[in-house]
C-alpha positions as CSV (number, residue, x, y, z in Angstrom):
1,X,-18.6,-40.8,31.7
2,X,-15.0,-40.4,32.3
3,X,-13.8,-37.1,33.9
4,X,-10.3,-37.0,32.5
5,X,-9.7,-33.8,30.5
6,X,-10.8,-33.9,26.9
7,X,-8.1,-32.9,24.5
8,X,-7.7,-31.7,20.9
9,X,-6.1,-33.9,18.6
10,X,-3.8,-31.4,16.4
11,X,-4.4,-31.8,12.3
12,X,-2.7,-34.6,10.4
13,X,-0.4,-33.3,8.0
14,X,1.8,-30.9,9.9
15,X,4.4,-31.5,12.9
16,X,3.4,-30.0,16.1
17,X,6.1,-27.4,17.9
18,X,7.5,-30.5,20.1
19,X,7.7,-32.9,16.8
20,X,10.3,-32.6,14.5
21,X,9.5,-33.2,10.9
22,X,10.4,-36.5,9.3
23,X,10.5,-37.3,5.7
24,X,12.2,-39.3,2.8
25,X,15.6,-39.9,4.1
26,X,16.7,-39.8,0.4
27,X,15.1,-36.5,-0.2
28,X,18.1,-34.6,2.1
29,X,15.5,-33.2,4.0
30,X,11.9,-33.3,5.6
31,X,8.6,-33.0,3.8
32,X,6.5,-30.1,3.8
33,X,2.9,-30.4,3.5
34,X,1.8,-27.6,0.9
35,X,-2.2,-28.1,1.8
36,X,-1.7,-27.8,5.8
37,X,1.1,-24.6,5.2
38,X,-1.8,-22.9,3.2
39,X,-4.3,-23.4,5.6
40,X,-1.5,-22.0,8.5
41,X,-0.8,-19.3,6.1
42,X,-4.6,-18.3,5.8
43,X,-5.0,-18.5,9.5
44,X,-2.1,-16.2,10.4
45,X,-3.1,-13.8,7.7
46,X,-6.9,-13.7,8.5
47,X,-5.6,-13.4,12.3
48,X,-3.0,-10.8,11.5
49,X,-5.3,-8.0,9.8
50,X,-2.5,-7.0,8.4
51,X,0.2,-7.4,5.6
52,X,2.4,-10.0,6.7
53,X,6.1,-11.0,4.9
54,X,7.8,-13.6,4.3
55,X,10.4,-13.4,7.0
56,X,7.6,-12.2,9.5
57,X,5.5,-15.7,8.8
58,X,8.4,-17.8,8.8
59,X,9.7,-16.4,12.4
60,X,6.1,-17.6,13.4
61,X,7.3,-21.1,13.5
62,X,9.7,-23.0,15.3
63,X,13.0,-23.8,14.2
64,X,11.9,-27.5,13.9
65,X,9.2,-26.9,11.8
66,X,10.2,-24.2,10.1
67,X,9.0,-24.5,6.2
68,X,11.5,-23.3,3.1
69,X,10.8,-20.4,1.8
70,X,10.3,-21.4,-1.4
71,X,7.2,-24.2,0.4
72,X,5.7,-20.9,1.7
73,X,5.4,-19.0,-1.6
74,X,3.8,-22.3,-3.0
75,X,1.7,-22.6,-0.2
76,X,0.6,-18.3,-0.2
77,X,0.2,-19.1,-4.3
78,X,-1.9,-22.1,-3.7
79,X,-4.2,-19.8,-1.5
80,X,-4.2,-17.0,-3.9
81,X,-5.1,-19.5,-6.7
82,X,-8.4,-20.8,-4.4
83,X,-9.3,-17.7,-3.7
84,X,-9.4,-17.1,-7.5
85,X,-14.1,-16.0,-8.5
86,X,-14.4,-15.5,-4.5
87,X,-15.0,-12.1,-2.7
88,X,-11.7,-11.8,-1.3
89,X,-8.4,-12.4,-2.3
90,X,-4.7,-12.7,-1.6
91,X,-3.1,-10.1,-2.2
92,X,0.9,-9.1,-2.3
93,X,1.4,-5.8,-1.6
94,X,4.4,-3.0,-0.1
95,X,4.8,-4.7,3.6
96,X,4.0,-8.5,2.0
97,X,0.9,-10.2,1.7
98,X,-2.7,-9.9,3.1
99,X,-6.4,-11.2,2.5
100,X,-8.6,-8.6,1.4
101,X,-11.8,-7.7,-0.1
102,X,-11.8,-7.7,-3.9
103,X,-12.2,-4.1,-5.0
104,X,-15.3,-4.5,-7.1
105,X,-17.0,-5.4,-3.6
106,X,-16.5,-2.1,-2.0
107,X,-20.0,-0.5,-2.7
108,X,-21.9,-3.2,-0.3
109,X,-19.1,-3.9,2.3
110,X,-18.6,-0.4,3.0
111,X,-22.2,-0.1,4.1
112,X,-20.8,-1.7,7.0
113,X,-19.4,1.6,8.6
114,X,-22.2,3.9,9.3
115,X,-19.1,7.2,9.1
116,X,-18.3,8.5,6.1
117,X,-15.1,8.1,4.4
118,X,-11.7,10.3,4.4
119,X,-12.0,12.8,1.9
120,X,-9.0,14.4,0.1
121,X,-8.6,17.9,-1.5
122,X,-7.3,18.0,-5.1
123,X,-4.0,20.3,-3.8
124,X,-3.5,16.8,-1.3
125,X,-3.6,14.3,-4.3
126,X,-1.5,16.6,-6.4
127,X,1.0,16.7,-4.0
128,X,1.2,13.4,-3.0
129,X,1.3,12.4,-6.8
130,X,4.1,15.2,-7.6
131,X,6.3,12.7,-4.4
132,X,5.3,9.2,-5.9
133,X,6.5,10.0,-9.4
134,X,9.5,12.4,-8.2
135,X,11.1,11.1,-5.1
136,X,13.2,12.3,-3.6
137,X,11.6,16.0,-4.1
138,X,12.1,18.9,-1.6
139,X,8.5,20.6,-0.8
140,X,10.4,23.8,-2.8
141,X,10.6,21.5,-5.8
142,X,7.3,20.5,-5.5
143,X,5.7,24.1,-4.9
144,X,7.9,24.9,-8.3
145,X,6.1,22.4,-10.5
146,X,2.5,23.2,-8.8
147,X,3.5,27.2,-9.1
148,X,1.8,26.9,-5.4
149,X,2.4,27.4,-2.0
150,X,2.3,23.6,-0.4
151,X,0.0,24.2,2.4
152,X,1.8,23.1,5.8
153,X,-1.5,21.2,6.6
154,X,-1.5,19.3,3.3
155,X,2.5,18.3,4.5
156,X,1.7,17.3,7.9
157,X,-1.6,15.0,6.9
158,X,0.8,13.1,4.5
159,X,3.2,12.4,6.8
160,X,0.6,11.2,9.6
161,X,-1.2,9.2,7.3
162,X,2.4,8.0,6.9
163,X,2.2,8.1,3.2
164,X,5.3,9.2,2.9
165,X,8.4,10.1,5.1
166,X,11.9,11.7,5.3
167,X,14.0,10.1,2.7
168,X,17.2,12.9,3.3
169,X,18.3,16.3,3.2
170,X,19.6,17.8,-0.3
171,X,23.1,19.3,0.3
172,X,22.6,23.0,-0.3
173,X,22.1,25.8,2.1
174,X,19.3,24.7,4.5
175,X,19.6,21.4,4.0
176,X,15.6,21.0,3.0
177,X,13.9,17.4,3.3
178,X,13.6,15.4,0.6
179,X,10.3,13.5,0.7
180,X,9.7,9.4,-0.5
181,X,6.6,7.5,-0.3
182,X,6.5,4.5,2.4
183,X,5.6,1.1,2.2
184,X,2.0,2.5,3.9
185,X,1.6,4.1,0.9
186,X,2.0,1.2,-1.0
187,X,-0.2,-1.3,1.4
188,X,-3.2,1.3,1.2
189,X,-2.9,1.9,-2.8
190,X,-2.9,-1.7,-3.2
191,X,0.5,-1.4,-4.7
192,X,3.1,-3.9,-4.9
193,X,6.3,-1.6,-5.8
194,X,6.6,1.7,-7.3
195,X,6.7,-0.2,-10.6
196,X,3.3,-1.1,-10.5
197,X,2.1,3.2,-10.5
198,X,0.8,3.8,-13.9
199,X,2.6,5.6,-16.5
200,X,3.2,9.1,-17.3
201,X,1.2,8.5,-20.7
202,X,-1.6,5.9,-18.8
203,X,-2.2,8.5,-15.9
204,X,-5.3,10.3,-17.2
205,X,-6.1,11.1,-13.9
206,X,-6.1,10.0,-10.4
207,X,-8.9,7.1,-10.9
208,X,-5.6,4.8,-10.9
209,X,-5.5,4.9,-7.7
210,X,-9.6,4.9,-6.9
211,X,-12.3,4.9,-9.6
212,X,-13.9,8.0,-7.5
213,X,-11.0,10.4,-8.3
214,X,-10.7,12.6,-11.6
215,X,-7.8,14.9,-11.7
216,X,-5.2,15.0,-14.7
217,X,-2.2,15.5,-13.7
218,X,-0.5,14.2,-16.8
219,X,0.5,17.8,-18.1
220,X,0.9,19.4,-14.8
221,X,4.0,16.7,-14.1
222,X,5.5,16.5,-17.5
223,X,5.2,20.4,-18.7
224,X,5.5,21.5,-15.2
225,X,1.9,23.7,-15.9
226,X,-0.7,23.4,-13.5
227,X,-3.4,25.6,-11.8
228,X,-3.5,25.9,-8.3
229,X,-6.7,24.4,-6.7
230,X,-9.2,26.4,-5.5
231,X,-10.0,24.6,-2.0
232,X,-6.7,25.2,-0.6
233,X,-5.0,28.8,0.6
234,X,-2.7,28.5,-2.0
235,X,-0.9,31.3,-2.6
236,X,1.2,32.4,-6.1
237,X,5.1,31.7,-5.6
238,X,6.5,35.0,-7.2
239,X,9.5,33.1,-8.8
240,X,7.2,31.9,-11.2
241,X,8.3,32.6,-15.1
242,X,8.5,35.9,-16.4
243,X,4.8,36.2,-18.1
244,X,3.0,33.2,-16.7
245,X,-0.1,33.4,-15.2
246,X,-2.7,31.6,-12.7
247,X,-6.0,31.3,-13.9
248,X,-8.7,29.4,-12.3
249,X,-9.2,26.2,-11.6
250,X,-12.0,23.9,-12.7
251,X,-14.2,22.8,-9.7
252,X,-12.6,21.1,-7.6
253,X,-14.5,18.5,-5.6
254,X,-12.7,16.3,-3.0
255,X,-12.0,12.6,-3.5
256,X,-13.4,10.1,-1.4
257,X,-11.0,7.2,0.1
258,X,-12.6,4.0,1.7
């Protein structure tokens, strides 16, 4: 038996890091392999755990084997295309693309984690809806429409969820923040741009976002009428109008995020 080192023989189809690419001189540049990019792809994604763009997977190769960019968004739709009647799937979202779990398998993989989910008060989801579909809002603007207090509590566990950020400061005395949602918002919604939230008229409630949630915030965004929740110290802004009144709110059970 010989005792010289045993070595891997790299996959056919692809250059290694030390090989430059070669192809039909008549083509004005070299071949890319579509089949052996998706299978790189699907290894850096599955690797990554994360969502991964297009510029952050192309700066994973050399500049020698570097594929175009239009190869790489053949190669990512090839893989989403396979992955088409499986469990998981390719997905494009805010920060670029990932492989995930399909959403209708939730129930069963999430008996994987013996601790329960995050759970959300209504006053939370109202709030961060009010920013999604107003940005750039001040927190004053926002406490107008809700006819609330915004509880500093419900402000700061946005922000280190990093759901949403510090977009600016509106130019009037104070100078008070002006709040945006981030691409983390987008990435955990399962979003791919703010064009993708459902409409005014289609948002019914909060199940948009996750079957588990039932709020309607339809009329509270468009008429500006909404009762304050009664799981958070809200508290009635006195520059409400002349005449209106807070009643009480239906119950108000916390939503459930996996």
């Amino acid at each position: 038996m010989s005792d010289e080192p045993q070595t891997s023989e790299l996959p056919t189809g692809y250059p290694s890091a030390d090989e430059a690419p070669t192809g039909d001189p008549g083509s004005g540049g070299p071949q890319t392999d579509i089949g052996q990019l998706k299978l790189v792809a699907e290894a850096i994604l599955l690797a990554a755990g994360r969502p991964m763009s297009l510029d952050q997977l192309l700066a994973l190769f050399t500049d020698e084997e570097r594929p175009e960019r239009g190869d790489l968004r053949t190669a990512l739709a090839a893989l989403a295309d396979e992955y088409a009647g499986r469990g998981i799937e390719l997905a494009e979202v805010g920060s670029g693309y990932r492989i995930q779990i399909r959403q209708e398998m939730q129930l069963w993989v999430s008996r994987l984690w013996e601790e329960k989910p995050a759970r959300y008060s209504r006053a939370l989801l109202e709030t961060l809806a009010l920013i999604a579909y107003r940005q750039p809002i001040t927190r004053g603007e926002i406490e107008e429409v809700r006819g609330v207090t915004v509880s500093t509590s419900i402000m700061k566990t946005l922000l280190e969820r990093e759901w949403i950020c510090v977009v600016a400061h509106r130019e009037v005395p104070g100078r008070p923040a002006m709040y945006g949602t981030t691409k983390q918002f987008l990435d955990y919604f399962n979003l791919k741009n703010l064009g993708e939230l459902p409409t005014l008229a289609e948002l019914r409630d909060l199940g948009s976002f996750n079957p588990e949630l039932q709020l309607d915030l339809t009329e509270s965004i468009v008429d500006r009428r909404l009762m304050p929740a009664n799981d958070e110290p809200d508290a009635p802004l006195h520059a409400r109008e002349e005449g209106a009144t807070i009643g009480e709110s239906a119950e108000d059970t916390p939503a459930t995020f996996h």
